[in-house]
N, C-alpha and C positions, 0 to 999 in steps of 0.2 A: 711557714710562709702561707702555705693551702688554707691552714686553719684562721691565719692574720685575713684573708682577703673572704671568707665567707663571712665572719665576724663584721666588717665591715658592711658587708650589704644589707646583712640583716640589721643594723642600724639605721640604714638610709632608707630601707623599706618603711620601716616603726617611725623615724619621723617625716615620712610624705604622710601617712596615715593621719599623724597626729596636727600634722600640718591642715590637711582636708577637714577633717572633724573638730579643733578644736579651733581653727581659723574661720575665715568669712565661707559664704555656702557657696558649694560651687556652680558654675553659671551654666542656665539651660536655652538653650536656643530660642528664642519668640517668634512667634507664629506670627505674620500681619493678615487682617484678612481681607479681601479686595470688595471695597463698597462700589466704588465706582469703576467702569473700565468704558476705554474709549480710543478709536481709533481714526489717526490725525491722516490724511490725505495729501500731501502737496504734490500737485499737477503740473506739469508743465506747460509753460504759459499757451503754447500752441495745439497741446491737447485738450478740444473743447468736447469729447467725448470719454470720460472716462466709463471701461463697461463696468463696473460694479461698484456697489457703494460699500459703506464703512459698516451697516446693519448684515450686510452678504458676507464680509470678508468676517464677521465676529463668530459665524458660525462652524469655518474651520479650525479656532483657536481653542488647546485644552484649558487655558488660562484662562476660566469666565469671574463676572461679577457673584457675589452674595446676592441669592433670591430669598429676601428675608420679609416675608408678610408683615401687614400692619399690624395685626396683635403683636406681633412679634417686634416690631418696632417700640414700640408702645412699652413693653416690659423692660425693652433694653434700656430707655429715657428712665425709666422709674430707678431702673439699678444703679445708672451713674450718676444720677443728681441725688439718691439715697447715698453713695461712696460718700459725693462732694460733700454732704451737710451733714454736720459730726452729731446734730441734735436730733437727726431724722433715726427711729427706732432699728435697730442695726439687725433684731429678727426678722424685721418687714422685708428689709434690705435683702436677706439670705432667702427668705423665702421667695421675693419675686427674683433672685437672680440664679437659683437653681431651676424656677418655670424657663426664664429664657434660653437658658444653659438646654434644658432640653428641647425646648421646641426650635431652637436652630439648629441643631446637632446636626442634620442632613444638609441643611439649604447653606451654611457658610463655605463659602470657600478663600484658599489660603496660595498667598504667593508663595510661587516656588521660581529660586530662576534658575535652575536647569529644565524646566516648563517651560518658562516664558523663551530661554535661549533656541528650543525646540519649534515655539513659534515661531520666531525669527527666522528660521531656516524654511519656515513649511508658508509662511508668508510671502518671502523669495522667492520659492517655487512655485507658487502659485502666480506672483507676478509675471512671472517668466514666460507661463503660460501663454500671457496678453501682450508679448510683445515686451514686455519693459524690461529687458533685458539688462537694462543699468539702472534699477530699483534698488536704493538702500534703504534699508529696514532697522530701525534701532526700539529699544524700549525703556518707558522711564517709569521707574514705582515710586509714590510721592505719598508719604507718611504724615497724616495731617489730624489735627484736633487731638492727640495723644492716640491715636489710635484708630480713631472712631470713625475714619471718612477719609478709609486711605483710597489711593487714583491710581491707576496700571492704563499708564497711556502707550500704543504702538503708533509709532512716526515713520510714514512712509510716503520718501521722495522717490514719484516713479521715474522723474528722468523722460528722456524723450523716447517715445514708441515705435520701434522697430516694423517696418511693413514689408508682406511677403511680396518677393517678387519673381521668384521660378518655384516651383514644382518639379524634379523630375523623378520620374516612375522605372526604373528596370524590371528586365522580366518576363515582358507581355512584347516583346518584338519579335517572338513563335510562332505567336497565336495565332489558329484560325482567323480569316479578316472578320467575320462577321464576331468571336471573343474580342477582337482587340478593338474594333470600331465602339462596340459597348462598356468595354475599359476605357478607352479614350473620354467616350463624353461623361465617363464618373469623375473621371480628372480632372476632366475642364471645367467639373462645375464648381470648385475652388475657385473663389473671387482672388485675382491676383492684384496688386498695387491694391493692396487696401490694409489695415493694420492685420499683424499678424496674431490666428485667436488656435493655440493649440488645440482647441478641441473641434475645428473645421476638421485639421489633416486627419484629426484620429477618425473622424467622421466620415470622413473619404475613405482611409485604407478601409474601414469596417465594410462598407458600400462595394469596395472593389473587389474586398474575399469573399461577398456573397454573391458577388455576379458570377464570381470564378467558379465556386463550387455547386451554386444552381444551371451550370453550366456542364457539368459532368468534374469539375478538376476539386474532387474531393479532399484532396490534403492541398489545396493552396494556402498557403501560409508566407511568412516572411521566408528570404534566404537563409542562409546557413553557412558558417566558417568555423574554420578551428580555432582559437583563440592560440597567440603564440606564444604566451604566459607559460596558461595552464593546460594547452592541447586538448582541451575539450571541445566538444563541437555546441554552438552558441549560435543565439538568432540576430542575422542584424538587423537592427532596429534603426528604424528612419533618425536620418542626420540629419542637424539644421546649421550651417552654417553662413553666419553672422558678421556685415559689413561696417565696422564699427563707424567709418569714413560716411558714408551715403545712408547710416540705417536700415541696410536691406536685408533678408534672410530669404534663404536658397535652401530647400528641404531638398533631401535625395532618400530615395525608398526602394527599396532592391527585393521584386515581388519572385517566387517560387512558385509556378503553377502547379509543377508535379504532374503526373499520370493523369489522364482522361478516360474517365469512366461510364459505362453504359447498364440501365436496369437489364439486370435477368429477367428471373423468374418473380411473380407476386403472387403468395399465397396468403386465404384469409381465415385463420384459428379462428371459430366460434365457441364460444365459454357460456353456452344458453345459462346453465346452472339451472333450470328446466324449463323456462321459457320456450315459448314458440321460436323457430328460426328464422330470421329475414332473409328474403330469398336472393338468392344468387346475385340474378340480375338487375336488382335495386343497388346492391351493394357494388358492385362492377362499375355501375352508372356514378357511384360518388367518387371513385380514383380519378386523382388529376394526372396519375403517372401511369405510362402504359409500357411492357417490355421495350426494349429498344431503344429506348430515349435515352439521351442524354441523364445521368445520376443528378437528381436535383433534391436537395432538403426541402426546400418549398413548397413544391407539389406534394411532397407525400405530409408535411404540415397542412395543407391545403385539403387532400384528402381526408386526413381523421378529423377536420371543423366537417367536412360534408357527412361523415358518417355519423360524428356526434348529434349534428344538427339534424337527423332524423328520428329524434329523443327517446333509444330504445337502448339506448349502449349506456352503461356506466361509465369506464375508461375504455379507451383503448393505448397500445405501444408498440412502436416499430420495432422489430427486430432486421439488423442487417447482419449480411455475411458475402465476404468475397471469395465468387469462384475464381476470379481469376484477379491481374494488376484492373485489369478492363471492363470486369464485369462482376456486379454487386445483384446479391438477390431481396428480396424484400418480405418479409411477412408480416403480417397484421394481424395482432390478437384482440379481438374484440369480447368486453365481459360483457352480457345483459343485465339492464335493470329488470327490477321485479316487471310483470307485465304490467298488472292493473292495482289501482290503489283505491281505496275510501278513505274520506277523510271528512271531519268536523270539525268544525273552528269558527271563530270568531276573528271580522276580516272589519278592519276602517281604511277606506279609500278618498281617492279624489276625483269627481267628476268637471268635465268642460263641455258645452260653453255655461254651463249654471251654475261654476263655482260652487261647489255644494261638497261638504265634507261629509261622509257619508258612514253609518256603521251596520252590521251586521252579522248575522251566522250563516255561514256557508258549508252545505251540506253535497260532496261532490262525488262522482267517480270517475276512473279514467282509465284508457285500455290503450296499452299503448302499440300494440300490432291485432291489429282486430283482424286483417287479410293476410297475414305475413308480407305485407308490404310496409311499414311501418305507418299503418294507418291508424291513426288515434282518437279515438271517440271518446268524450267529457262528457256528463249529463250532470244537471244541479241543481238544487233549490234554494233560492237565498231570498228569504224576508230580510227585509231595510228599511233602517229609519232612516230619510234622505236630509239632509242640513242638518246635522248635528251641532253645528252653533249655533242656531235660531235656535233650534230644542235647548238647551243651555240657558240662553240669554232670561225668553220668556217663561221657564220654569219657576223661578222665584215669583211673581207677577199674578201666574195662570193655575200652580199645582199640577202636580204629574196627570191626573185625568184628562183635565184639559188640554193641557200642552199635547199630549199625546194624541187626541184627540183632534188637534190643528192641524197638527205638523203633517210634512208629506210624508208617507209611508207607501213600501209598492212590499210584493209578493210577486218571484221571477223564479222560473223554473226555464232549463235550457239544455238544448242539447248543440257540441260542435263538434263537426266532424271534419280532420285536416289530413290531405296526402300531399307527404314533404316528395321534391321530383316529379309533380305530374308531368311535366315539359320541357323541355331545353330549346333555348332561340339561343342558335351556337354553342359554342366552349365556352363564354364566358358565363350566361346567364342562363337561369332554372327558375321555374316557376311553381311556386308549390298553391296548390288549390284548398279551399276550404268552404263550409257550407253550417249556417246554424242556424236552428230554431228555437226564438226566445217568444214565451207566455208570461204576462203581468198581470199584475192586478193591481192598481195604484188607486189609495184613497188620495183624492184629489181636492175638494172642498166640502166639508161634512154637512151633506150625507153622498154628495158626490162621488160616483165609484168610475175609473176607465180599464176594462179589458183590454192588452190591446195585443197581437201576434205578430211578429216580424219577422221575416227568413232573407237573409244575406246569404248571395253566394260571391265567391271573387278567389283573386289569385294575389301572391305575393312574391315580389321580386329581389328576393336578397342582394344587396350591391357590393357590402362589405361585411359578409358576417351578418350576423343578427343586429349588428349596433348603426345599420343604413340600410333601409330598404322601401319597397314604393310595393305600393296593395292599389287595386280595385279592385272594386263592391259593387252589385248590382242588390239592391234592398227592397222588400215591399213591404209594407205596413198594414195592417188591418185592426180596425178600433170598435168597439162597441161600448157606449156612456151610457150610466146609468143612474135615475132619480136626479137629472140635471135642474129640471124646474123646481123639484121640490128644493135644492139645496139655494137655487137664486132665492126663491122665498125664503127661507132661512135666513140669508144675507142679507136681505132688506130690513128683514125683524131686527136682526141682531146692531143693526148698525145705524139705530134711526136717525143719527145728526149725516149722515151722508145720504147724499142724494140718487135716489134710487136710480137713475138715468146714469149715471156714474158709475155705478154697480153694475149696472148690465154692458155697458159698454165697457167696462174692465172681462167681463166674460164674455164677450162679443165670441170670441173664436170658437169658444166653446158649445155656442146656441147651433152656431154653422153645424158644429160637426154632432150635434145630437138631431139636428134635422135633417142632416145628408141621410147619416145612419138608420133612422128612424125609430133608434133602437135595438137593430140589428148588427150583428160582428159584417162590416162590409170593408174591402179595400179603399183606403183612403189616401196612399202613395205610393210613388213609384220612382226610384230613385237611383240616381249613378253618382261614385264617389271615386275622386283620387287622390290616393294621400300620399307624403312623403313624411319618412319617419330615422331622425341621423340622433343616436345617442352617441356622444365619446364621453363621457362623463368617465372620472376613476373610478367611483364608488357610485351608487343609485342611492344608498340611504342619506349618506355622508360625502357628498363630492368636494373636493377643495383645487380640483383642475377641472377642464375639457370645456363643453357646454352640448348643446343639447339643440334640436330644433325642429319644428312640425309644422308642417304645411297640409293644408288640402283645399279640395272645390266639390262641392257638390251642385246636383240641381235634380228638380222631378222632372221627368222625362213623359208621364201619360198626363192624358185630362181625368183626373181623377180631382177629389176635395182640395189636397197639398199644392200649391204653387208658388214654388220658391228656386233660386239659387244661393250659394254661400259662400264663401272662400274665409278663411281666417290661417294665422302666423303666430305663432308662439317661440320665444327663443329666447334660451337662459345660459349664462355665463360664468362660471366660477373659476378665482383666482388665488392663490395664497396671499396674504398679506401678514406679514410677521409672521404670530403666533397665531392667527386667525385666517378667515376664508372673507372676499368679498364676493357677493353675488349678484347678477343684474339680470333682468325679466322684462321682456317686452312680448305683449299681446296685442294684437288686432284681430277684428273680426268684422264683415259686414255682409247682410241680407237684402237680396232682393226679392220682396212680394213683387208677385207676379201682377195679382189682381186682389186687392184688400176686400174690396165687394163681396167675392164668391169665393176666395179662398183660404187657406189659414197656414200658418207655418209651425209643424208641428211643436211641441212644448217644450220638447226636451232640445229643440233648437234654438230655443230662445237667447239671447244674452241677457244677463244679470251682475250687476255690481254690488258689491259691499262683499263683507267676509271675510273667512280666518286663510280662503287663499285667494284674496283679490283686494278692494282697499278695505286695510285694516282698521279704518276709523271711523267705519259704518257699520250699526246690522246686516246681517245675512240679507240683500236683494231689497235694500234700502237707499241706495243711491240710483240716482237718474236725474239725468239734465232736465230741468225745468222745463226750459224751451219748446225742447222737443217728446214732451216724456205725459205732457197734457195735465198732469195733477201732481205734485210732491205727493210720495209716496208715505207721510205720513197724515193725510186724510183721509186716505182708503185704508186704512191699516193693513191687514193681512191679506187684503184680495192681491196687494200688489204680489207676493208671489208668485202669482201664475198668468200672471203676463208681463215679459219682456220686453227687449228693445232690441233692433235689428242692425246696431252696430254699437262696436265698444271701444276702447284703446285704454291699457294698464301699462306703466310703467314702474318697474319698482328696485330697490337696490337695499342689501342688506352688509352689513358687516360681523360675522358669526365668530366668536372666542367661547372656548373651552376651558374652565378651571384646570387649573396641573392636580398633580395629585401629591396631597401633601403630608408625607408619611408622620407627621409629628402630632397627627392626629389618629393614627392609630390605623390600624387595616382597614375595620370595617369603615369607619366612619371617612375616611381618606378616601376609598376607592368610589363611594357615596357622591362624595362631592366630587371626585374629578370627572362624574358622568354631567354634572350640572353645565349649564352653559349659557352666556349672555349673548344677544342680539339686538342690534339696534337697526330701524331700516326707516327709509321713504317709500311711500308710495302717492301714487298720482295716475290721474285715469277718470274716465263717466264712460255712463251707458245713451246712447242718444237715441232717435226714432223708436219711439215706443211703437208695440207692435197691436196699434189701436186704427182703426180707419181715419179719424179725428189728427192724430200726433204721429203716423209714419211717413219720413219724408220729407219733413219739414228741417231738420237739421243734412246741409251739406257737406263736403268735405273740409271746406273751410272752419266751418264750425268746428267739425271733430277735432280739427288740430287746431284747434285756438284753445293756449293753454287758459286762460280766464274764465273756461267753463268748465274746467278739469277740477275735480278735489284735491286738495293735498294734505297730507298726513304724516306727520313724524312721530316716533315712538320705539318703543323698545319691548324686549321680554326676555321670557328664560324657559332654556329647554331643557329636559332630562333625557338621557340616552337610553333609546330601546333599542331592542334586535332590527327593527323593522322600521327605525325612525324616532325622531325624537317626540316625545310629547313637548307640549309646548303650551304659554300661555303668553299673548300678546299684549299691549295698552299702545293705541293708535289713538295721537291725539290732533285733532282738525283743524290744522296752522287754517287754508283757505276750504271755506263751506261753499260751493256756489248754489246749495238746498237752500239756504240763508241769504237773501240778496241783499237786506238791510244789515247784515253784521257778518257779512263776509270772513273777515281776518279775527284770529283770535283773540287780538286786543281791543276787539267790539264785545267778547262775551267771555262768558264764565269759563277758565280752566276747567274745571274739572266736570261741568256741562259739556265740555267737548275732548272728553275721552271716552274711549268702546276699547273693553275689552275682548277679546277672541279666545278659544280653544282650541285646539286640533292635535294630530297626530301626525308626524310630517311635516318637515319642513315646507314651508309655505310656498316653493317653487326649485 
């Protein structure tokens, strides 16, 4: 019977075998893969607020679309219309559909619905977040063209929105009054009757355990119970309970203060590694925490920003240890950086208010505790070519002798010297002092040479860190020009269709200060400045949040040559947008000569328009308002360089994308392109009151802001990613010219007449 029933199997096995093999093939699962996907929103009629949109909610989903490039598109049409036509050559067919076969190999993706089921639930949850606590979420996959153009739609009815209406807090009714009065208004500042957004309350609790524990209550944390399941001890986490009748939810939060803690002892590890040591009592002076106090994270965070910001520490790290429940000790180990450094390189910058992209070799030292007080002395020599777009532009045109020969060039040697701590006005603020002297030499208009010396001394007032703080300068200047008349003469030769009287009155300022000087290195200003300087940007080369903003005012203060005031505002913007950044920049600046007669406003004050970081659809210091600017700046040609206009206003806006990186081209050539990057931008802006006795003045405020004298400019470019910023090449093209008063608008003139290229390094603002 044993032997009857294994006989048997072993037949049924032999013909399932021959059943598979000699029958139809057996069937393999197919793959769909998602061209399109999209996500449907229905609101409730009364919700005219919903907080996020259907591009936010796609980026928590693992279920995305196919990113399939246009080559790639492109192979895949050839593959299926070579299937469809039986006369199309069927090796072409295989050949183009093994290229697409692997250049999608990465970028396709495939429906799975235990994925999409997964969203569904992580959808919900997210809605829940915002209130929509009776959110249904479904999803529909819809298989279309054979294939080719399938849709992964998610449908989400949020239903009506739940709005907070109690908050309660346990825990903190212990408390010292003066802990619990500052618990209290962390609480209150939850908006109540208003929709409910989970990440307020998680923003509160966060708020209210660092009040706790900057307050000495080092382990405050949530409560704690045993769980009656599993009799483990477990933290309870804030409840929200939910009025399905009225819509309303009631959070309740059950806070643990724990034990109150007081600093001991602080001690501070030096780790010279052989450096000189910073003394004692510099270091003493940056602790925000002193024995006694109350245990706070804060302040001793607080103290290692003061000890770093005296630029002589590498890292440093707190070590804690508790003598007792009540009392924590603190030590600080600080490593040294090397003291002093040399260094050579090649440095490209940007200067203001002359707009001027600037390159050079920079030859430096620096010591970075010259007293053992963390005092630090830089000395440097840096030759500069100044406008490196002008140099650019006019190179093809002039030949490198020439050009180089034009262009402005200085020779700057400098020495700064800064002590971080000179002063304290109170606990809050410190002033740290600094003092430097810079020596030039700038070829100015060939054969024209100006020496000139300046010594700055002033104080800085950190607000927030390094990234807000307010400096003043007290500045003097000292000038000596040289072979000034021989180079006017020059000017006049060289330029015979321009009118000599033109000529000279474009170097008006200049004649002043070579006859003040007589020749001689003599003081020629004297000056007081206030600035205000707030960076919160993410990133400085590559920002895609924060913004940024600078103020100042100056004026000269003696009767000396210089007689001026100045105030100017700079302030830039950035924001995500998709895959990309937008950015927005607005500048103003305006000068007041004192007395155009007899005095002058130094050069490097000047304002100037056009260029690779001002409007992009002009040469470098080739825009100026007509009006007030006394000659379009191209029938002086190149004199206009060196004199300005004593007020400006730019406004500008960009949109920045980043190629992805697309592995199906290979490592190298992949990681190549995803450094590449597209930009598109406007800008808009003039320079007005030329700084001429003739044309300063004559434009008001009404003028400046009348956009009808403004240029405007659209265009685009492409950057490549460096350590220090993107290189970059622009094409700014002159929707409105107001240099043009007959053919204004671009459909009075030639496209490609009214586009300017730029260069630079750096994003443009």
């Amino acid at each position: 019977m044993r032997l009857l029933l294994w006989c048997s199997l072993l037949l049924l096995a032999s013909w399932s075998v021959l059943a598979q093999t000699a029958g139809e093939r057996p069937r393999v699962a197919h793959r769909y893969v998602i061209h399109r996907l999209t996500l449907t929103i229905v609101a409730d009629s009364s919700d005219l607020d919903v907080p996020f949109t259907s591009g936010q909610l796609q980026g928590i989903l693992s279920q995305q679309a196919s990113d399939i490039s246009v080559p790639s598109r492109i192979l895949r049409e050839i593959t299926y219309n070579g299937l469809a036509v039986p006369d199309f050559p069927r090796p072409i067919t295989l050949i183009v559909a093994r290229a697409y076969a692997q250049s999608v190999e990465h970028d396709l993706r495939y429906f799975d619905r235990a994925a999409a089921d997964q969203d569904v639930l992580r959808l919900s949850d997210y809605l829940n977040q915002f209130g929509y606590h009776d959110a249904q979420v479904r999803y529909v996959f819809r298989i279309r063209d054979h294939g080719r153009n399938n849709q992964l739609e998610y449908v989400l009815h949020l239903g009506k929105r739940y709005w907070l209406d109690t908050v309660i807090v346990g825990g903190i009714e212990t408390l010292p009054a003066d802990v619990r009065a500052s618990a209290e208004q962390v609480i209150a500042a939850v908006p109540l009757r208003q929709p409910y957004q989970e990440d307020r309350i998680r923003a509160m609790v966060e708020t209210l355990l660092d009040t706790l524990r900057n307050r000495g209550y080092v382990g405050a944390g949530f409560a704690q119970q045993r769980d009656s399941v599993t009799g483990q001890i477990v933290r309870v986490l804030p409840a929200v309970a939910s009025d399905t009748v009225t819509k309303r939810d009631r959070v309740t939060i059950t806070i643990a203060p724990g034990r109150r803690a007081r600093v001991g002892d602080i001690s501070i590890a030096d780790s010279t590694r052989g450096n000189p040591i910073v003394g004692a009592e510099l270091k003493q002076r940056q602790l925000a925490v002193a024995p006694g106090q109350w245990y706070s994270p804060l302040r001793i965070e607080r103290s290692i920003a003061n000890l770093m910001a005296l630029g002589t520490f590498d890292r440093i790290w707190a070590d804690t240890a508790s003598v007792s429940d009540s009392l924590i000790n603190i030590r600080l180990h600080l490593y040294y950086r090397r003291v002093w450094e040399a260094s050579v390189g090649w440095f490209f910058n940007s200067t203001f208010p002359d707009n001027f992209n600037n390159t050079g070799i920079d030859l430096s030292y620096i010591h970075r505790n010259m007293f053992n007080a963390a005092q630090a002395v830089t000395m440097y020599v840096r030759p500069t070519l100044r406008n490196t777009s002008y140099f650019a532009q006019i190179l093809p045109d002039s030949g490198l002798g020439r050009t180089f020969a034009i262009v402005d060039k200085d020779l700057e040697a400098g020495a700064l010297f800064t002590q971080p701590d000179w002063l304290r006005l109170g606990d809050r603020f410190r002033l740290d002092a600094s003092a430097q002297l810079i020596a030039s030499y700038r070829f100015v208009v060939d054969p024209f040479k100006l020496f000139s010396l300046s010594f700055r001394a002033g104080v800085m007032v950190p607000l927030s860190g390094f990234d807000e703080r307010l400096q003043f300068d007290v500045i003097m200047e000292a000038n000596r020009p040289e072979r000034f008349d021989e180079a006017v003469e020059r000017a006049v030769q060289r330029n015979p269709t321009i009118d000599s009287m033109l000529i000279r009155e474009t170097l008006e300022q200049y004649r002043l200060l070579n006859s003040y000087t007589g020749g001689q290195l003599r003081w020629t200003s004297a000056i007081v400045a206030l600035r205000y300087f707030r960076d919160f940007r993410n990133d400085v080369f590559y920002p895609s949040r924060g913004n940024t903003l600078t103020m100042f005012i100056e004026s000269t203060v003696a009767r000396l040559l210089s007689g001026y005031s100045q105030a100017q505002m700079t302030y830039t913007t950035y924001h995500p947008v998709g895959s990309g950044v937008a950015a927005f920049k607005f500048r103003g600046g305006w000068i007041w000569w004192h007395d155009p007669a007899t005095t002058i406003v130094p050069f490097d004050r000047h304002y100037f328009a056009g260029g690779a970081i001002s409007i992009r659809g002009y040469p470098s210091r080739q825009l100026v308002d007509l009006q007030s600017g006394g000659t379009n700046p191209s029938e002086v040609g190149t004199l206009t360089n060196y004199i300005g206009s004593g007020t400006i206003i730019e406004l500008s806006a960009e949109l920045r994308y980043t190629l992805s990186y697309y592995e199906a081209l290979g490592e190298f050539l992949a990681s190549q392109v995803s450094r590449l990057g597209i930009v598109f931008f406007a800008d808009a802006g003039n320079a007005f009151n030329r700084l001429t006795r003739e044309s300063y003045g004559t434009a008001r405020s009404g003028d400046v802001l009348n956009p009808s004298r403004w240029a405007w400019v659209i265009g685009s470019g492409i950057r490549y990613a460096l350590p220090a910023g993107p290189a970059r090449l622009d094409f700014g093209l002159r929707v409105y010219d107001p240099m043009q008063p007959d053919r204004r608008w671009i459909t009075q003139r030639s496209v490609l007449g009214s586009i300017e290229w730029q260069i630079g390094i750096g994003h443009a603002f």
